[in-house]
C-alpha positions in Angstrom: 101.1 -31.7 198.4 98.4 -34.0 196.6 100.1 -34.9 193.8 97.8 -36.4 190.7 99.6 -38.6 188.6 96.4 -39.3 186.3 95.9 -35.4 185.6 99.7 -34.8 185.2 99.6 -37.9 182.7 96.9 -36.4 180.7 98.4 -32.9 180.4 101.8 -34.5 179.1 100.4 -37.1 177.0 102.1 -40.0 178.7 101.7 -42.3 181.8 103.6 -41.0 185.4 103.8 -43.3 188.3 103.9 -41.5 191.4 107.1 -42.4 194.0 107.5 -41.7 197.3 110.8 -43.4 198.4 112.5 -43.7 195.1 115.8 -42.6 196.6 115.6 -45.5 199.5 113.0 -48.6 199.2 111.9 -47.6 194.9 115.6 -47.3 194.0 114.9 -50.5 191.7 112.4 -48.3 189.7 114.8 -45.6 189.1 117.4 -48.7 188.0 115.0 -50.3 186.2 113.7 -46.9 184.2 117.7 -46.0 183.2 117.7 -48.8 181.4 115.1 -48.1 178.9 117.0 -45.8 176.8 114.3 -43.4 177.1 114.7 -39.4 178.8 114.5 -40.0 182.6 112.9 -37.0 184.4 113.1 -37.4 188.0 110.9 -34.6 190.0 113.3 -33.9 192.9 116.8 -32.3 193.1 117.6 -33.3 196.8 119.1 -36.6 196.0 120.2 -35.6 192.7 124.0 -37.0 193.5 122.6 -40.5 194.4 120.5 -41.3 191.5 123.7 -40.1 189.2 125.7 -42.8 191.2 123.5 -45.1 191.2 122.7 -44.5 187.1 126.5 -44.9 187.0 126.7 -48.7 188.9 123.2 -49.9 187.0 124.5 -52.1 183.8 123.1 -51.0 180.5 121.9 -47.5 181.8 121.9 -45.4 178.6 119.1 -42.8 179.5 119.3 -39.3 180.0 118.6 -37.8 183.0 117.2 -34.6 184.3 116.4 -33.5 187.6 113.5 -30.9 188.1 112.3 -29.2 191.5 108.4 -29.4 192.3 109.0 -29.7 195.8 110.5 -26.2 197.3 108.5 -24.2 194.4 105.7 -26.0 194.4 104.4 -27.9 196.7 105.8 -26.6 200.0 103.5 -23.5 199.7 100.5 -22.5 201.1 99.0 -22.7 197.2 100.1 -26.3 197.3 96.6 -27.7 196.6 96.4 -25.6 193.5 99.5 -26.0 192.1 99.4 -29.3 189.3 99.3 -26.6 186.7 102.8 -25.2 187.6 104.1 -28.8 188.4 103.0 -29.7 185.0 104.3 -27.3 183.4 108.3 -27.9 184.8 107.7 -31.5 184.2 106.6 -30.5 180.5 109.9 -28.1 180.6 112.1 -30.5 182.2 111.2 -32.6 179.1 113.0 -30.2 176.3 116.2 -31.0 174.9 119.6 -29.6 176.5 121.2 -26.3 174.8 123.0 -27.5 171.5 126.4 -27.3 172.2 128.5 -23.9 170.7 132.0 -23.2 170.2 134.2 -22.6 173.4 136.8 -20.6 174.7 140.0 -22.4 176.2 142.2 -21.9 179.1 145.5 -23.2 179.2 147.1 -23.3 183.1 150.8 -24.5 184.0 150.4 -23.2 187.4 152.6 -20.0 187.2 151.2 -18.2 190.2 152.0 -14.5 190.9 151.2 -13.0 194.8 151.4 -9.5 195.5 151.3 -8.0 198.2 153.2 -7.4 201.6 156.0 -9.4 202.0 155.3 -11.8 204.8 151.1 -12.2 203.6 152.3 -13.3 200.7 154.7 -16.2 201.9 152.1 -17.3 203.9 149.5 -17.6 201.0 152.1 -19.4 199.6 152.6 -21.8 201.8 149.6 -23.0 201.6 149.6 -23.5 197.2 153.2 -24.2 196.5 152.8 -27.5 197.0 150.8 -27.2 193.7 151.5 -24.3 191.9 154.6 -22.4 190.6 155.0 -19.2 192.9 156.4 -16.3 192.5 156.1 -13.2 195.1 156.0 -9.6 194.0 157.0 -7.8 197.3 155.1 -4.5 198.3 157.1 -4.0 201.9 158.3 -6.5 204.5 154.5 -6.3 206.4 154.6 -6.6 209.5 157.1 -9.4 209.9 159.1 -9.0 207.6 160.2 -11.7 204.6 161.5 -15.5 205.5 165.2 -16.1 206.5 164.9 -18.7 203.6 164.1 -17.6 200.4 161.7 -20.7 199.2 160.3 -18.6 196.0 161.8 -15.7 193.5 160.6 -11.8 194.7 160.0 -9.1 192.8 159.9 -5.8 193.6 159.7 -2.5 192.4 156.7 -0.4 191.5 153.7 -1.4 189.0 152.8 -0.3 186.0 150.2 -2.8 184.3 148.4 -5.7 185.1 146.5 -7.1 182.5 145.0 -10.4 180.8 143.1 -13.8 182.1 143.4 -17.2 183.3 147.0 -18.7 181.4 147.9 -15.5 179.7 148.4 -12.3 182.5 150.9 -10.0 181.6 152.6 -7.9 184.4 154.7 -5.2 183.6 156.7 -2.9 186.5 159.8 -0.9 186.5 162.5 -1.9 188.9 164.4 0.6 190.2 165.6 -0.6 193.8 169.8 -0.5 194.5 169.2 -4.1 195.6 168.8 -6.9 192.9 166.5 -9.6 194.5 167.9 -12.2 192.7 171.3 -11.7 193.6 170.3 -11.2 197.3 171.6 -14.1 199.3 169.7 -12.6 202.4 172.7 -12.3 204.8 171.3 -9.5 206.2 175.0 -8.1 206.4 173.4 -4.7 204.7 170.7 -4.6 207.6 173.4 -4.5 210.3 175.6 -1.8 207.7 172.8 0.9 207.2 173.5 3.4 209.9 169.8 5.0 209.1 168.1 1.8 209.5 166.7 2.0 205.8 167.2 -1.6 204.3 164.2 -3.3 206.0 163.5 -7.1 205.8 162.0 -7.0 202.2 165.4 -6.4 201.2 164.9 -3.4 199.4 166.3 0.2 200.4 163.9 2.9 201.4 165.7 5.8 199.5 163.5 8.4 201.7 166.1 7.4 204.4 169.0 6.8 203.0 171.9 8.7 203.4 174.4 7.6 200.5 176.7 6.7 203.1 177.0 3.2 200.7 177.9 1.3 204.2 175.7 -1.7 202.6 177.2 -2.0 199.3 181.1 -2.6 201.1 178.9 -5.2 203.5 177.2 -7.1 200.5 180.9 -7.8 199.6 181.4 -10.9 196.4 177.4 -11.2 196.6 177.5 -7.8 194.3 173.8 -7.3 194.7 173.7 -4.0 196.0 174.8 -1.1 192.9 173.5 2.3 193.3 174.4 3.1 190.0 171.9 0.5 188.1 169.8 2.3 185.9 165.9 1.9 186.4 164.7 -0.9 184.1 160.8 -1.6 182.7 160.5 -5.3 182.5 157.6 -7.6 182.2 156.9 -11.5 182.7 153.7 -13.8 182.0 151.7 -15.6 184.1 148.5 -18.6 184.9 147.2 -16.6 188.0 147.3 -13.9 189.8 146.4 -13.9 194.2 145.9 -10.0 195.1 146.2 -9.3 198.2 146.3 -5.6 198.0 143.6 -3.0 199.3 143.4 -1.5 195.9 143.6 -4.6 193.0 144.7 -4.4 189.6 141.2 -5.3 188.3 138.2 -2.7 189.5 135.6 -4.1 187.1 132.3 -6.3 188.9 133.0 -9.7 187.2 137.4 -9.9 187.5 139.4 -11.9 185.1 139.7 -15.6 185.1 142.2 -17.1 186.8 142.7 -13.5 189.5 141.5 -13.5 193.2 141.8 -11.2 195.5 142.3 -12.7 198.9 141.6 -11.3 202.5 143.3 -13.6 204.7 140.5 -15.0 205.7 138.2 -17.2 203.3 139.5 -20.9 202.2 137.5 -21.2 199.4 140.2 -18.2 197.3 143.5 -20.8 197.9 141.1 -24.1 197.3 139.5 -22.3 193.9 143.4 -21.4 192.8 144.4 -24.7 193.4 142.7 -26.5 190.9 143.4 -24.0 188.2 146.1 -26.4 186.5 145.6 -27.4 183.5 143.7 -27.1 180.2 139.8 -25.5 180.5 137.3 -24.7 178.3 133.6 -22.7 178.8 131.4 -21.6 176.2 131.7 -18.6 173.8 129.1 -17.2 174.8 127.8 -14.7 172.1 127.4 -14.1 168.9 128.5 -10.6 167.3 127.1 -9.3 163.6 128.8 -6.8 163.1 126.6 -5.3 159.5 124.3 -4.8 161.9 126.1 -3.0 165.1 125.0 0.6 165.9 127.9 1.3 167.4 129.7 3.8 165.1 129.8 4.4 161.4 132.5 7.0 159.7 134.1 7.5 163.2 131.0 8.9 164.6 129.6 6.7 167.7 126.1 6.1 168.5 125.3 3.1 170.7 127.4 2.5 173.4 125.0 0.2 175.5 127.0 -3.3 175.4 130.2 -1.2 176.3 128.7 1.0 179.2 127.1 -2.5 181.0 129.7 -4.8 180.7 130.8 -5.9 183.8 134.2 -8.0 183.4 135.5 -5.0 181.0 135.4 -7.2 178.4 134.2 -5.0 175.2 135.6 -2.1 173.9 135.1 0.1 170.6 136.9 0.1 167.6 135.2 3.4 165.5 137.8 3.0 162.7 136.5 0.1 161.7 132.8 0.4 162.5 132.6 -2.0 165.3 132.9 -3.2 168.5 135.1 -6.1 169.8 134.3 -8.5 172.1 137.0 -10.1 174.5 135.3 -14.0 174.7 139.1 -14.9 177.1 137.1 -11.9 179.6 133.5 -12.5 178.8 131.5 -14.2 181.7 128.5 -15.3 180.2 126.4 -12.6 181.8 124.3 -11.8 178.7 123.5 -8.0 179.7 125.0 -6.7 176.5 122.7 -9.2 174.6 120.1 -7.4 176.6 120.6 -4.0 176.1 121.9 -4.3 172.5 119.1 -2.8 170.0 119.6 -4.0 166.8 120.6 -7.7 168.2 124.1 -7.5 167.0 125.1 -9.3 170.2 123.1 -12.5 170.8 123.2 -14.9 173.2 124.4 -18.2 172.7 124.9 -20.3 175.0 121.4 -21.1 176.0 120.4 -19.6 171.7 117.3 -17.5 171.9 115.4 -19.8 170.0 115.8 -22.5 172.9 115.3 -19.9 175.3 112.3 -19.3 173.8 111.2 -22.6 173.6 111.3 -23.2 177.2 109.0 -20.2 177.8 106.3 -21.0 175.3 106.4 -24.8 176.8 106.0 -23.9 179.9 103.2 -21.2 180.4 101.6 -23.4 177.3 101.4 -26.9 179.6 100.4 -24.2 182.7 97.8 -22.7 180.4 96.6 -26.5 178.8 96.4 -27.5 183.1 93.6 -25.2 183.4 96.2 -22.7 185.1 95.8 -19.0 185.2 97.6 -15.4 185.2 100.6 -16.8 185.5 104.0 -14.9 186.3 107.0 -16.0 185.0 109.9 -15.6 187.9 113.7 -15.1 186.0 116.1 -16.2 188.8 119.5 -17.4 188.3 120.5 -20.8 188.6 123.2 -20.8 191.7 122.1 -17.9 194.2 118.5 -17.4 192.8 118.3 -21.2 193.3 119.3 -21.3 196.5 116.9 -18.4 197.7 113.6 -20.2 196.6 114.8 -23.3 198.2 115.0 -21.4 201.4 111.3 -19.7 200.9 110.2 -23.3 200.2 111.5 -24.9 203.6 110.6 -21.7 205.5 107.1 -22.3 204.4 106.5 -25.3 205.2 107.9 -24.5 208.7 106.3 -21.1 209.3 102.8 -20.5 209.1 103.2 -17.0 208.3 105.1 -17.9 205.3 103.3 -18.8 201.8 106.2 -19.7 199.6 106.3 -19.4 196.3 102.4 -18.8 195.0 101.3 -21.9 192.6 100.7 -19.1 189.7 104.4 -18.3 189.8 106.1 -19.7 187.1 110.2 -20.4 188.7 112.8 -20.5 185.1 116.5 -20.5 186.2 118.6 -19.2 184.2 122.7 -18.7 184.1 122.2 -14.8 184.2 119.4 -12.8 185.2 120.0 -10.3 182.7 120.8 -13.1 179.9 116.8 -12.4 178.6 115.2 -8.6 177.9 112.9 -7.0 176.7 111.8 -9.1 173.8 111.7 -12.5 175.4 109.6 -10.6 178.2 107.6 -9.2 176.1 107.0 -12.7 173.8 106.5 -14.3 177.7 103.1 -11.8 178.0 102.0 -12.8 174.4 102.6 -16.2 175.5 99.8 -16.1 178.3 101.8 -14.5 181.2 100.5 -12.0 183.3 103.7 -10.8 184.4 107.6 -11.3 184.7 109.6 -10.8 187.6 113.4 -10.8 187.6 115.1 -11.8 191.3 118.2 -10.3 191.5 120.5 -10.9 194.1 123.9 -9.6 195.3 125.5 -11.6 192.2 124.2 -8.4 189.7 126.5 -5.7 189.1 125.0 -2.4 189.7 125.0 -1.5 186.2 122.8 -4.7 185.5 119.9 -3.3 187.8 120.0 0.2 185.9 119.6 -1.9 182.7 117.3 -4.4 183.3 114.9 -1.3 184.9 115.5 1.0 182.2 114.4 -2.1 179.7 111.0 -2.5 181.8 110.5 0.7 182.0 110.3 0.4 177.8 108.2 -2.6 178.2 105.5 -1.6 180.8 105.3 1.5 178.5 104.1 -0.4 175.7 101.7 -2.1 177.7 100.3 0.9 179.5 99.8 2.6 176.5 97.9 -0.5 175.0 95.7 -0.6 177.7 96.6 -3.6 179.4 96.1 -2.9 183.1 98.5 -3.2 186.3 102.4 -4.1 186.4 103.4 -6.5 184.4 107.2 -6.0 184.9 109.4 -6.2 188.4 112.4 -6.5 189.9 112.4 -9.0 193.1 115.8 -7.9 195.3 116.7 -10.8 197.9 120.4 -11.6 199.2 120.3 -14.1 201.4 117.8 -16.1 204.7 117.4 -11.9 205.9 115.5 -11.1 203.2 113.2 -14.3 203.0 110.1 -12.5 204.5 110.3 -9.8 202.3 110.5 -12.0 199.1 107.5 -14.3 200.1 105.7 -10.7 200.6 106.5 -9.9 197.0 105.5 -12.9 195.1 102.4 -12.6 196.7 101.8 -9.5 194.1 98.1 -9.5 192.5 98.3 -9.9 189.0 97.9 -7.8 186.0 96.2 -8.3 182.9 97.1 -10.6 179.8 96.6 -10.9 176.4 93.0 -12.6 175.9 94.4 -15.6 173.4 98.0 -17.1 173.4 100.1 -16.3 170.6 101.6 -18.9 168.9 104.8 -17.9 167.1 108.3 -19.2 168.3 111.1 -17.2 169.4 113.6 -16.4 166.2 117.4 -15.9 166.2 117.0 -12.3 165.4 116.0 -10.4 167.9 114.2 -7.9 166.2 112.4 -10.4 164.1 111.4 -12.2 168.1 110.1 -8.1 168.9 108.0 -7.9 165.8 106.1 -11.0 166.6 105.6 -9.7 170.5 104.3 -6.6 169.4 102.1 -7.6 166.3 100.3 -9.8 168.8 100.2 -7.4 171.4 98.9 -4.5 169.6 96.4 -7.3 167.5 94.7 -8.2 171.1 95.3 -4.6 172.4 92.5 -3.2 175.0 93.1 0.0 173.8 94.8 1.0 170.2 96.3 4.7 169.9 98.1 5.7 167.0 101.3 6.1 169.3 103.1 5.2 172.3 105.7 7.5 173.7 108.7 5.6 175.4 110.7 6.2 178.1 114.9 8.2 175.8 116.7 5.6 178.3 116.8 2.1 176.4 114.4 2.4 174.1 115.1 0.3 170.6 111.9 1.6 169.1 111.1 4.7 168.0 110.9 8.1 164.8 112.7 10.9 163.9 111.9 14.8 164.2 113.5 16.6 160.5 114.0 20.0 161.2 113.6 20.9 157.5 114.2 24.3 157.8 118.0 22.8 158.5 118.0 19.6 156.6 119.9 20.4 153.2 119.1 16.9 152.0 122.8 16.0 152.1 121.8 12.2 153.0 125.0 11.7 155.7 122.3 10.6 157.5 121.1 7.7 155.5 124.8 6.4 154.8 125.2 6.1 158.4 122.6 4.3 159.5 123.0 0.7 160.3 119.5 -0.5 160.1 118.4 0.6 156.9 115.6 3.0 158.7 116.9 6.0 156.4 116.9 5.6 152.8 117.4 8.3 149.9 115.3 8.2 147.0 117.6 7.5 143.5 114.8 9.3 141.5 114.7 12.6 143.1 116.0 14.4 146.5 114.0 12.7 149.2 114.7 11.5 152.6 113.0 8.2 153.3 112.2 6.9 156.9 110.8 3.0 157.8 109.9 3.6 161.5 110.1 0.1 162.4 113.9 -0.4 161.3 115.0 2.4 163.6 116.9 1.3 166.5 117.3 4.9 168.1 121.2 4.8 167.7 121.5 8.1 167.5 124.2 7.7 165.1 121.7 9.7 162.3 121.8 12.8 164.8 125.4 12.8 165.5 126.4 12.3 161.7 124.1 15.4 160.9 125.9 18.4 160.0 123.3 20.2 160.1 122.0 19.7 163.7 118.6 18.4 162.5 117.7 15.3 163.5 115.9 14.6 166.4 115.6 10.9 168.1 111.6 10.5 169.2 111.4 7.7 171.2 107.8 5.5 170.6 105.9 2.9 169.5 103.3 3.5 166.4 100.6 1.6 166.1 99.9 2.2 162.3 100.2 0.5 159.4 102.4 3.8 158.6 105.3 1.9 161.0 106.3 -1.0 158.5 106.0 1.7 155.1 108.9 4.0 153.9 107.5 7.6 154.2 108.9 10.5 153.0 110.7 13.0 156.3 111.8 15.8 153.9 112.5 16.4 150.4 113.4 19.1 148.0 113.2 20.6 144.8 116.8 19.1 142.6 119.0 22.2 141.5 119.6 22.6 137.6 122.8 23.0 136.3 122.6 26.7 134.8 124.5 25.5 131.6 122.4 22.5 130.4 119.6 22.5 132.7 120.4 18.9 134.5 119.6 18.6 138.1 122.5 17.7 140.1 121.5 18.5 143.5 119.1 19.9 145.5 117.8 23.2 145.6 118.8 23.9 149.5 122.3 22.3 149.8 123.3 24.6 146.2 121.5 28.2 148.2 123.2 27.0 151.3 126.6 26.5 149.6 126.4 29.5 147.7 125.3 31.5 151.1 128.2 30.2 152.6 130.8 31.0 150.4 129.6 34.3 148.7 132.0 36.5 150.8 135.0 34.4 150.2 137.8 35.9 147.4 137.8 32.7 145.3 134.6 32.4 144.5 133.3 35.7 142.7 132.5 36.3 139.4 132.8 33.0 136.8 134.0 31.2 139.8 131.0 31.3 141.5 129.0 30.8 138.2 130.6 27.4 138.0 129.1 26.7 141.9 125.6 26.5 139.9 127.1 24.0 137.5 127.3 19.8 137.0 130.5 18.4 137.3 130.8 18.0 133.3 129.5 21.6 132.7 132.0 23.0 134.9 135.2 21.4 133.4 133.8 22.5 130.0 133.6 26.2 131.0 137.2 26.1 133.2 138.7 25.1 129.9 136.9 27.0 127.6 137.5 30.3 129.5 139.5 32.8 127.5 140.7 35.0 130.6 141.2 31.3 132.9 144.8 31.7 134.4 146.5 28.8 133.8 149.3 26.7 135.3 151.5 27.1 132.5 150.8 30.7 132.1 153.2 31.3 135.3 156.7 31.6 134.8 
């Protein structure tokens, strides 16, 4: 690859000096650079390890240093003459300040280790941590060989019932109900040779299937006294740091498990190697950021958006309707960001990269492409261990096999910790941005549910696109696990691109995500090949959309409007009228389900109008006069309705039903004014 430090100099406003051997016969540069003070970029990851020692052994080496890949996604291609744009761009990203740091969630570890599973597995997975960690062995059957003639760590045994928590803080709780107290068991085996049915195996523990109550074992067990059929079944419970599952059906069933629980086959090293290091105290990011004023989730125990709930992986959020929210487990959270995704009013953000640095990263980087004379670029979404890994791979298999290209020098390669961490209105703020498209890789590392989510969300955006005229797909999902599926990922990047915006936009990415949406759109729709008054959107995942009144229903009750969370429905103080701003509405739902009426309709879409951002009127209604003094006190259809409803019922006929048409004030005037009024204090 040609690489021209001149041109790349220019684009970045500063002088490069192109290395060859830095790592080897040019280490002095590298010394000599650290020292400055200034940022150090260094343009290859290969060596990365090396230049961190040897930034380490150089006195006075106070600069910062960053590592960026040019080589595998750039310039071993077959578009490696045409690719100083791209490079540029990742040296110009490369550039940007780290993530500012956010609160974090701790881990504290003493080693307690629980194993379950057969009895003889689990001694021999602990052999191999006790040195370590703190066993303890909860016994599910002797196996296959049967339990140790030494007992070198306490058992358990019994059947059960719960198995929650994380890394430091797992709670098991199971009832014991066995004849034999494990504790008390001296392993004699005096109760093996007793048992006449052969029911007392070596777990120590009596298979009451083939027992016969002929209590030969008790007399056997003798002082030791740790054999009583009459011992009542007992629920007990005990805390521990980690948990090693060897059972084919584990406590956990969720994609992303607990911290601090593994399930182990037998087979792979890296389980015991990852448990033993989990001593101690540990701390990650809190990843998110909940609001909960403006959670769609449920308001007066109705529930409308469920999103965050139904795509978490690790299990980790879960609903509380009684107070109008949802709560987030940050001990169980893994970072993945899909609920951020999904979520439409942005309650949930991500924060750990923020979405204003997120941002930042995208708008520098197709900018500096842009600025470098690049074009149609596609911004690739790939995660930072596995998608890594996989472009590496394309790299090296392209320079080795002529029938590979590699990555294409239009593709834009941003690793991020998640795949699904970004959505729809970072990919839709990439195409106002200058990209042509955005393509997330997904690997095996996804849960299922993530794939279903991130499609559903690209089905909304290529929507909006489509409908504005913008030709071809803008919006993919690249699937690749491993070396297998190299030839069919090279086949996809080499995609023909789609149409972009005509000029750049230049606002930056907010906090709010909405706000971020707004931006995207208004430049979208300003720069639009085609303008129709509406878009229609895909029901599954859409944030954007109307309602349908069915006024014939509607009694202008406004449930509605106290139950929305965004502020789309709004009553009218002066008179009966049902307000709607279409670009509030998050399509919730919770306005339909609070209805008692049945009339409200969710219409998923995009309006183009000016009508989108202005409160317009959905239904309204004549008010209803008080028939004493004439003031209005409701509306004309919820008093008929009322009235329609309750004219066959015994208590309301005659003056009682008069007082229906009434104001409060009217109608505690005319109760006690009433000469033929039955009173309380007329009964005796």
């Amino acid at each position: 690859m040609p690489l021209q430090p001149q041109t790349l100099g220019a684009v970045l406003d500063e002088t490069l000096t192109l290395h060859s051997t830095l790592c080897r016969r040019e280490a002095s540069a590298f010394q000599k650079a650290v020292q400055s003070g200034d940022d150090v970029v260094v343009a290859c990851t290969q060596e990365a390890r090396l230049f961190t020692e040897l930034a380490r052994q150089t006195e006075g080496a106070t600069s910062v240093i960053k590592f960026v890949n040019i080589r595998e996604t750039g310039g071993w291609s077959r578009d490696a003459a045409q690719a100083s744009p791209k490079i540029a761009a990742l040296l110009a990203m490369a550039h940007l300040p780290d993530a500012e740091p956010v609160a974090t969630v701790t881990y504290k570890s003493t080693g307690r280790l629980l194993i379950i599973g057969e009895l003889d597995a689990a001694e021999r997975a602990a052999e191999l941590v006790s040195d370590v960690l703190d066993v303890t062995l909860f016994s599910l059957g002797a196996g296959r060989d049967g339990g140790l003639q030494e007992r070198r760590y306490p058992v358990l045994a019994g059947q059960v019932r719960s198995l929650i928590g994380w890394l430091g803080a797992f709670d098991l709780h199971w009832e014991r109900s066995n004849a034999i107290d494990l504790d008390l068991c001296t392993r004699c085996n005096a109760c093996l040779a007793a048992c006449p049915e052969g029911a007392i195996g070596f777990d120590y523990q009596i298979d009451n299937a083939l027992c016969k109550s002929h209590r030969a074992c008790v007399k056997a067990c003798g002082v030791a006294g740790a054999i009583d059929f009459s011992r009542a079944p007992e629920t007990l419970s005990e805390k521990f740091d980690l948990v090693l599952d060897l059972r084919a059906t584990p406590a956990f069933t969720q994609h992303a498990l607990p911290q601090g629980y593994f399930r182990w086959d037998g087979q792979d090293s890296r389980t015991l190697i990852a448990l033993r290091s989990l001593v101690g105290e540990f701390e990650k990011p809190k990843f998110f950021n909940y609001k909960q004023k403006l959670c769609a989730h449920s308001r007066n125990e109705k529930t409308g958006c469920n999103a965050c709930i139904d795509v978490c992986s690790a299990s980790a959020i879960s609903s509380q309707r009684e107070r109008q929210q949802i709560v987030v487990n940050p001990s169980l959270c893994v970072g993945c960001g899909a609920c951020t995704t999904v979520c439409p009013s942005g309650a949930l953000t991500y924060a750990y990269p923020r979405p204003v640095e997120q941002g930042t990263k995208i708008k520098t980087l197709l900018g500096t492409y842009t600025r470098a004379g690049g074009k149609q670029a596609a911004l690739l979404l790939h995660s930072q261990e596995a998608g890594t890994r996989l472009l590496g791979d394309l790299g090296r298999l392209a320079r080795l096999d002529p029938a590979t290209r590699g990555v294409p020098a239009r593709v834009m390669p941003l690793a991020l910790s998640h795949t699904v961490s970004v959505g729809l209105e970072l990919w839709l703020s990439a195409i106002a941005y200058g990209a042509s498209q955005v393509w997330v890789l997904m690997t095996d590392e996804e849960a299922p549910q993530y794939r279903d989510a991130v499609r559903e969300q690209m089905d909304v955006a290529q929507a909006i696109l489509s409908g504005l005229g913008y030709q071809g797909e803008h919006f993919r999902i690249l699937q690749a696990k491993d070396a297998r599926d190299l030839a069919a990922l090279d086949a996809q990047l080499q995609a023909p691109a789609a149409q972009g915006v005509a000029q750049a936009a230049g606002f930056a990415v907010q906090a709010e995500k909405r706000a971020t949406l707004e931006f995207a759109l208004d430049h979208l729709m300003t720069h639009a090949p085609a303008k129709p008054e509406a878009i229609a959107l895909p029901a599954a995942g859409a944030p954007l959309g109307s309602l349908t009144i069915n006024k014939d229903a509607c009694t202008l009750c406004l449930s509605c409007v106290s139950a929305c969370p965004a502020s789309a429905l709004q009553d009218n103080p002066e008179r009966p009228q049902l307000k709607f701003i279409e670009k509030n509405c998050v399509q919730c739902g919770l306005c339909a389900t609070t209805c008692p009426e049945d009339a409200i309709t969710l219409e998923p879409r995009l309006l183009l109008t000016a009508v989108r951002k202005e409160a317009r009127v959905l239904n309204e209604s004549l008010p209803y006069q008080c028939i004493r003094c004439s003031k209005p006190f409701g509306t004309l259809k919820a008093i008929e309705s009322m009235l329609g409803k309750l004219a066959g019922h015994a208590m309301f006929q005659g003056a009682a039903a008069d007082r229906l048409k009434m104001c409060s004030d009217c109608r505690v005037i005319d109760i006690y004014s009433a000469d033929n009024e039955v009173k309380i204090t007329d009964i005796r």
